[in-house]
C-alpha positions in Angstrom: -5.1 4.3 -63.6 -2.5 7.1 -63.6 -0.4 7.6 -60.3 -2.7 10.2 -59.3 -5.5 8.7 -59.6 -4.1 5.8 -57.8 -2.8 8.3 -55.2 -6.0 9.8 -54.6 -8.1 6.8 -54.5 -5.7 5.2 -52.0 -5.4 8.4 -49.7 -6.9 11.3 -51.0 -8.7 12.3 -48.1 -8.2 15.4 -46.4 -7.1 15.3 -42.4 -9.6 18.0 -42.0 -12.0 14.9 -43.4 -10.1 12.7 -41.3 -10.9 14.7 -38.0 -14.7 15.1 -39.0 -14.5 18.4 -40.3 -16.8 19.2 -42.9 -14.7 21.7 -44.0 -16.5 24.9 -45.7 -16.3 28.6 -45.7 -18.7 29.3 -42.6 -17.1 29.9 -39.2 -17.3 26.5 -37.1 -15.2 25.0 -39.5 -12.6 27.1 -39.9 -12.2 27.7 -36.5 -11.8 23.9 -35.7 -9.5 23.6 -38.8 -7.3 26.1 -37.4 -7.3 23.8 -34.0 -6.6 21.1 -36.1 -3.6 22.8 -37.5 -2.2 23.8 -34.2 -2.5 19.9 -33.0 -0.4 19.1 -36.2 2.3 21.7 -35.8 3.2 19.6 -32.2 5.0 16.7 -35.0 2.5 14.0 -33.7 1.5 11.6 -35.5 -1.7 12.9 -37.9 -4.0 10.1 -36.9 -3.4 11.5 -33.0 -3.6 15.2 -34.0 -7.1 14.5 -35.8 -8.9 12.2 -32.8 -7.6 15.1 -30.4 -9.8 17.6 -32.7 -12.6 14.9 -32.6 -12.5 15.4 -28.8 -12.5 18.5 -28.5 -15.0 19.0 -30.9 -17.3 16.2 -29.3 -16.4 17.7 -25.7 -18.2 21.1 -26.8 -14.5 22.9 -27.9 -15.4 23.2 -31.8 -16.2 27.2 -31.5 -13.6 29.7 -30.2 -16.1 30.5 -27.2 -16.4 26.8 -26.4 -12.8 26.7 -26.6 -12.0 29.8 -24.4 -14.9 29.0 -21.6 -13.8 25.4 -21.2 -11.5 24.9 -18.7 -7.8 24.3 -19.0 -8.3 21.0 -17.4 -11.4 20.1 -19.8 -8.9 20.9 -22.6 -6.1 18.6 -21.0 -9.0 15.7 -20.3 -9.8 15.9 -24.0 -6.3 15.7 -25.2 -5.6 12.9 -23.0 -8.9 10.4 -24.4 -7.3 10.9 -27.4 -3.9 10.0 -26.5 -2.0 13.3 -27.1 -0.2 13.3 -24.4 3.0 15.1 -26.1 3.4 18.8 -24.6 -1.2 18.3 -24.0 -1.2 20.7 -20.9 1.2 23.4 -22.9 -1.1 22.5 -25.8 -3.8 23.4 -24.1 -3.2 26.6 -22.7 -2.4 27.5 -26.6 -5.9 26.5 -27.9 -7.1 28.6 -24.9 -5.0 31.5 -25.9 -5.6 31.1 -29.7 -9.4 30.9 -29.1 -9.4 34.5 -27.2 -7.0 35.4 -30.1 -9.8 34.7 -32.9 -12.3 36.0 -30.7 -10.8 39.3 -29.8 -9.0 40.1 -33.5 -11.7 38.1 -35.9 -14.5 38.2 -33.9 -14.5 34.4 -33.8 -15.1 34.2 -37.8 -11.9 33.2 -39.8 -13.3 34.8 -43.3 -12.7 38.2 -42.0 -8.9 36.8 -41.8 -9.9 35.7 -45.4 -11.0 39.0 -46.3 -8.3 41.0 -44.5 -5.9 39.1 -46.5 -6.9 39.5 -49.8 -5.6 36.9 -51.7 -2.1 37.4 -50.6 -0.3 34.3 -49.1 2.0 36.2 -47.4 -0.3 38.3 -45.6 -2.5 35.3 -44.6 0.7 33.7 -43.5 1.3 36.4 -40.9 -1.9 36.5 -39.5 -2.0 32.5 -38.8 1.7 32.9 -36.8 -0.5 35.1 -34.4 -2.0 31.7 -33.3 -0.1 30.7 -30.5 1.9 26.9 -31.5 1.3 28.0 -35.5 4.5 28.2 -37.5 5.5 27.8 -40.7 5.0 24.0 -40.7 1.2 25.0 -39.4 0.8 28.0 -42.1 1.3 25.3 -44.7 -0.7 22.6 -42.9 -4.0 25.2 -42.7 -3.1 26.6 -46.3 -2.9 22.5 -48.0 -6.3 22.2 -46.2 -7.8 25.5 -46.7 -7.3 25.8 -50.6 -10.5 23.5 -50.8 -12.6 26.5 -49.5 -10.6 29.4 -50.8 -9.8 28.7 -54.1 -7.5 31.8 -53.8 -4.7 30.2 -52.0 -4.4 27.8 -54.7 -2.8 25.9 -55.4 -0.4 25.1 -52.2 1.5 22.5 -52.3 3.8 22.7 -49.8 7.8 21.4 -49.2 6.4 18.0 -47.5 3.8 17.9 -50.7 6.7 18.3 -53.1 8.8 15.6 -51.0 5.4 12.9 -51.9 5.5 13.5 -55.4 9.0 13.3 -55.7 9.2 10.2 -53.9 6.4 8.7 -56.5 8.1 10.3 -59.6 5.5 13.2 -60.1 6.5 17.0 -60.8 7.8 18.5 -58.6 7.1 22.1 -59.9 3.7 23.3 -57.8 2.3 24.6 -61.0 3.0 21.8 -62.9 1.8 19.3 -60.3 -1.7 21.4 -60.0 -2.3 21.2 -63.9 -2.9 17.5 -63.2 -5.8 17.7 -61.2 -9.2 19.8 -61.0 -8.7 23.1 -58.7 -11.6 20.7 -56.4 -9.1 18.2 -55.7 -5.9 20.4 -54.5 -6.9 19.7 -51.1 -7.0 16.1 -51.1 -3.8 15.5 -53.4 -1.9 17.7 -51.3 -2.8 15.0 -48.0 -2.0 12.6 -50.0 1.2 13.3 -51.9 2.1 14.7 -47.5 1.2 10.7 -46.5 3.5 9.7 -49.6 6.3 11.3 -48.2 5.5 9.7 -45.2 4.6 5.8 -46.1 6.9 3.8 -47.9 4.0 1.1 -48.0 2.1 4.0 -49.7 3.9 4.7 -51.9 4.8 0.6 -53.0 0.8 0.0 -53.2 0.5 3.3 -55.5 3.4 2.2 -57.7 2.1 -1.2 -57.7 -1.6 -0.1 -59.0 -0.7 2.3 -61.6 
Protein backbone atom coordinates (compact mmCIF):
# COMPACT_ATOMS: atom_id res chain seq x y z
CA UNK A 1 0.00 0.00 0.00
CA UNK A 2 0.95 3.57 -0.57
CA UNK A 3 1.77 5.74 2.71
CA UNK A 4 -1.66 7.00 2.60
CA UNK A 5 -3.32 4.31 2.40
CA UNK A 6 -1.23 2.89 5.20
CA UNK A 7 -1.84 6.18 7.01
CA UNK A 8 -5.41 6.02 6.74
CA UNK A 9 -5.89 2.39 7.52
CA UNK A 10 -3.68 2.81 10.72
CA UNK A 11 -5.49 6.14 11.90
CA UNK A 12 -7.75 7.51 9.65
CA UNK A 13 -10.45 8.16 11.94
CA UNK A 14 -11.84 11.35 12.61
CA UNK A 15 -11.80 12.64 16.55
CA UNK A 16 -15.28 13.71 15.87
CA UNK A 17 -15.58 9.65 15.17
CA UNK A 18 -13.47 9.15 18.03
CA UNK A 19 -15.86 11.16 20.47
CA UNK A 20 -19.04 9.38 19.07
CA UNK A 21 -20.04 11.96 16.81
CA UNK A 22 -21.77 10.91 13.86
CA UNK A 23 -20.83 13.84 12.30
CA UNK A 24 -23.41 15.28 9.55
CA UNK A 25 -24.90 18.47 8.49
CA UNK A 26 -28.05 18.52 10.97
CA UNK A 27 -27.77 20.59 14.17
CA UNK A 28 -26.91 18.00 17.12
CA UNK A 29 -23.82 17.33 15.60
CA UNK A 30 -22.46 20.26 14.79
CA UNK A 31 -23.21 21.70 17.92
CA UNK A 32 -21.36 18.90 19.80
CA UNK A 33 -18.49 19.14 17.22
CA UNK A 34 -18.02 22.63 18.10
CA UNK A 35 -17.87 21.39 21.98
CA UNK A 36 -15.49 19.09 20.84
CA UNK A 37 -13.37 21.70 19.34
CA UNK A 38 -13.41 23.93 22.37
CA UNK A 39 -12.19 20.75 24.65
CA UNK A 40 -9.25 20.43 22.01
CA UNK A 41 -8.26 24.11 21.95
CA UNK A 42 -7.32 23.47 26.05
CA UNK A 43 -3.83 21.38 24.44
CA UNK A 44 -5.08 18.16 26.23
CA UNK A 45 -4.41 15.26 25.14
CA UNK A 46 -7.14 14.23 22.19
CA UNK A 47 -8.16 10.93 23.65
CA UNK A 48 -9.17 13.27 27.01
CA UNK A 49 -10.80 16.01 25.00
CA UNK A 50 -13.02 13.30 23.12
CA UNK A 51 -14.29 11.14 26.43
CA UNK A 52 -15.07 14.69 27.97
CA UNK A 53 -17.48 15.26 24.77
CA UNK A 54 -18.69 11.59 25.39
CA UNK A 55 -19.79 12.77 28.85
CA UNK A 56 -21.20 15.51 28.21
CA UNK A 57 -23.01 14.19 25.54
CA UNK A 58 -24.19 11.00 27.60
CA UNK A 59 -24.93 13.41 30.67
CA UNK A 60 -27.67 15.17 28.47
CA UNK A 61 -25.09 18.33 27.22
CA UNK A 62 -25.11 17.29 23.38
CA UNK A 63 -27.59 20.32 22.39
CA UNK A 64 -26.82 23.98 23.11
CA UNK A 65 -30.02 24.06 25.43
CA UNK A 66 -28.84 20.91 27.26
CA UNK A 67 -25.67 22.65 27.56
CA UNK A 68 -26.92 26.06 28.74
CA UNK A 69 -29.69 24.56 31.36
CA UNK A 70 -27.24 22.12 32.92
CA UNK A 71 -25.66 23.38 35.73
CA UNK A 72 -22.13 24.73 36.02
CA UNK A 73 -21.40 22.02 38.41
CA UNK A 74 -23.13 19.22 36.08
CA UNK A 75 -20.61 20.53 33.44
CA UNK A 76 -17.53 20.33 35.98
CA UNK A 77 -19.00 16.65 37.22
CA UNK A 78 -18.87 15.64 33.57
CA UNK A 79 -15.46 16.94 32.89
CA UNK A 80 -14.08 15.37 35.82
CA UNK A 81 -15.53 11.34 34.95
CA UNK A 82 -13.62 11.89 32.06
CA UNK A 83 -10.52 13.11 33.60
CA UNK A 84 -10.17 16.67 32.23
CA UNK A 85 -9.35 18.15 35.01
CA UNK A 86 -6.93 20.91 33.19
CA UNK A 87 -8.69 24.51 33.49
CA UNK A 88 -12.52 21.98 33.77
CA UNK A 89 -14.35 24.64 36.01
CA UNK A 90 -13.00 27.68 33.49
CA UNK A 91 -13.92 25.13 30.84
CA UNK A 92 -17.06 24.86 31.89
CA UNK A 93 -18.33 28.19 32.26
CA UNK A 94 -17.06 28.56 28.40
CA UNK A 95 -19.37 25.62 27.06
CA UNK A 96 -22.01 27.46 29.20
CA UNK A 97 -21.30 30.76 27.63
CA UNK A 98 -20.73 29.27 24.09
CA UNK A 99 -24.01 27.39 24.24
CA UNK A 100 -26.18 30.77 25.01
CA UNK A 101 -23.80 32.13 22.20
CA UNK A 102 -25.13 29.54 19.53
CA UNK A 103 -28.41 29.83 20.87
CA UNK A 104 -28.86 33.58 20.93
CA UNK A 105 -26.77 34.34 17.36
CA UNK A 106 -27.62 30.78 15.43
CA UNK A 107 -30.59 29.88 16.99
CA UNK A 108 -28.89 26.72 18.25
CA UNK A 109 -28.30 25.49 14.38
CA UNK A 110 -24.63 25.75 13.13
CA UNK A 111 -25.76 25.68 9.21
CA UNK A 112 -27.05 29.15 9.49
CA UNK A 113 -23.20 29.93 10.48
CA UNK A 114 -22.71 27.77 7.30
CA UNK A 115 -24.87 29.74 5.34
CA UNK A 116 -23.96 33.22 6.78
CA UNK A 117 -20.53 32.34 5.69
CA UNK A 118 -20.80 31.53 2.36
CA UNK A 119 -18.03 29.53 1.46
CA UNK A 120 -15.51 31.93 2.68
CA UNK A 121 -12.93 30.56 5.28
CA UNK A 122 -12.22 33.68 6.52
CA UNK A 123 -15.57 34.64 7.42
CA UNK A 124 -16.32 31.21 8.96
CA UNK A 125 -13.19 31.76 10.80
CA UNK A 126 -14.51 34.88 12.55
CA UNK A 127 -17.59 33.64 13.58
CA UNK A 128 -16.09 30.37 15.35
CA UNK A 129 -13.55 32.95 17.58
CA UNK A 130 -17.03 34.25 18.94
CA UNK A 131 -17.00 30.87 20.82
CA UNK A 132 -15.64 31.53 23.97
CA UNK A 133 -11.99 29.17 24.42
CA UNK A 134 -12.02 28.91 20.26
CA UNK A 135 -8.82 30.29 18.62
CA UNK A 136 -6.99 29.78 15.77
CA UNK A 137 -5.71 26.32 16.93
CA UNK A 138 -9.83 25.55 17.42
CA UNK A 139 -10.83 27.35 13.94
CA UNK A 140 -8.53 24.76 12.31
CA UNK A 141 -9.47 21.84 14.58
CA UNK A 142 -13.57 22.37 13.66
CA UNK A 143 -12.53 23.28 9.95
CA UNK A 144 -10.15 19.63 9.60
CA UNK A 145 -13.31 18.02 10.97
CA UNK A 146 -16.02 19.92 9.32
CA UNK A 147 -14.73 19.61 5.62
CA UNK A 148 -16.36 16.06 5.80
CA UNK A 149 -19.87 17.76 5.88
CA UNK A 150 -19.15 20.99 4.01
CA UNK A 151 -17.36 20.05 1.20
CA UNK A 152 -16.85 23.91 0.80
CA UNK A 153 -14.18 24.34 3.25
CA UNK A 154 -12.20 21.91 1.41
CA UNK A 155 -9.75 20.97 1.54
CA UNK A 156 -8.06 22.12 5.06
CA UNK A 157 -5.24 20.90 5.95
CA UNK A 158 -3.98 22.76 8.52
CA UNK A 159 -0.16 23.74 9.92
CA UNK A 160 -0.20 20.64 12.41
CA UNK A 161 -1.64 18.50 9.09
CA UNK A 162 1.24 19.79 6.99
CA UNK A 163 3.82 19.05 10.07
CA UNK A 164 2.31 14.90 9.63
CA UNK A 165 2.93 14.67 6.15
CA UNK A 166 6.12 16.22 6.27
CA UNK A 167 7.31 14.10 8.94
CA UNK A 168 6.17 10.85 6.67
CA UNK A 169 7.67 12.47 3.37
CA UNK A 170 4.24 13.50 1.84
CA UNK A 171 3.57 17.00 0.14
CA UNK A 172 3.43 19.40 1.92
CA UNK A 173 1.54 21.72 -0.51
CA UNK A 174 -2.49 21.52 0.77
CA UNK A 175 -3.46 21.20 -2.78
CA UNK A 176 -1.09 18.86 -3.73
CA UNK A 177 -1.70 16.70 -0.64
CA UNK A 178 -5.66 16.78 -1.31
CA UNK A 179 -5.17 15.48 -5.01
CA UNK A 180 -4.21 12.23 -3.29
CA UNK A 181 -7.28 11.38 -1.80
CA UNK A 182 -11.20 11.48 -2.66
CA UNK A 183 -12.74 14.95 -1.35
CA UNK A 184 -14.73 12.01 1.19
CA UNK A 185 -11.59 11.28 2.94
CA UNK A 186 -10.19 14.97 3.66
CA UNK A 187 -11.51 14.60 7.08
CA UNK A 188 -9.99 11.49 8.15
CA UNK A 189 -6.47 12.15 6.45
CA UNK A 190 -6.31 15.32 8.04
CA UNK A 191 -6.66 13.33 11.79
CA UNK A 192 -4.41 11.28 10.72
CA UNK A 193 -1.46 13.11 9.13
CA UNK A 194 -2.38 15.68 12.88
CA UNK A 195 -1.66 12.02 14.99
CA UNK A 196 1.57 11.75 12.56
CA UNK A 197 2.91 14.76 13.70
CA UNK A 198 2.25 13.61 16.99
CA UNK A 199 3.42 9.74 17.18
CA UNK A 200 6.68 8.83 16.35
CA UNK A 201 5.50 5.07 16.68
CA UNK A 202 2.97 6.21 14.04
CA UNK A 203 4.78 7.22 11.92
CA UNK A 204 7.64 4.02 12.23
CA UNK A 205 4.47 1.49 11.81
CA UNK A 206 3.32 3.60 8.61
CA UNK A 207 6.83 3.70 7.16
CA UNK A 208 7.26 0.20 8.06
CA UNK A 209 3.86 -1.03 6.02
CA UNK A 210 4.18 0.86 3.03
Amino acid sequence: MSTIETLLDEAGRTFADEAGIALEDKPAPLYRLLVLTVLLSSRIQAELGTAACRELVDAGMGTPEGMRDASWQDRVDALGRAHFRRQDEQTATALGEGAQLVLDEWGGDLRRMRKAADGDVGELRGFLTAVPRVGPVGTDIFLREVQAVWPEFRPHLDARALAGAGKLGLPTDPATLAEQVSGDDLARLAAALVRADRSADLRHDVEERS
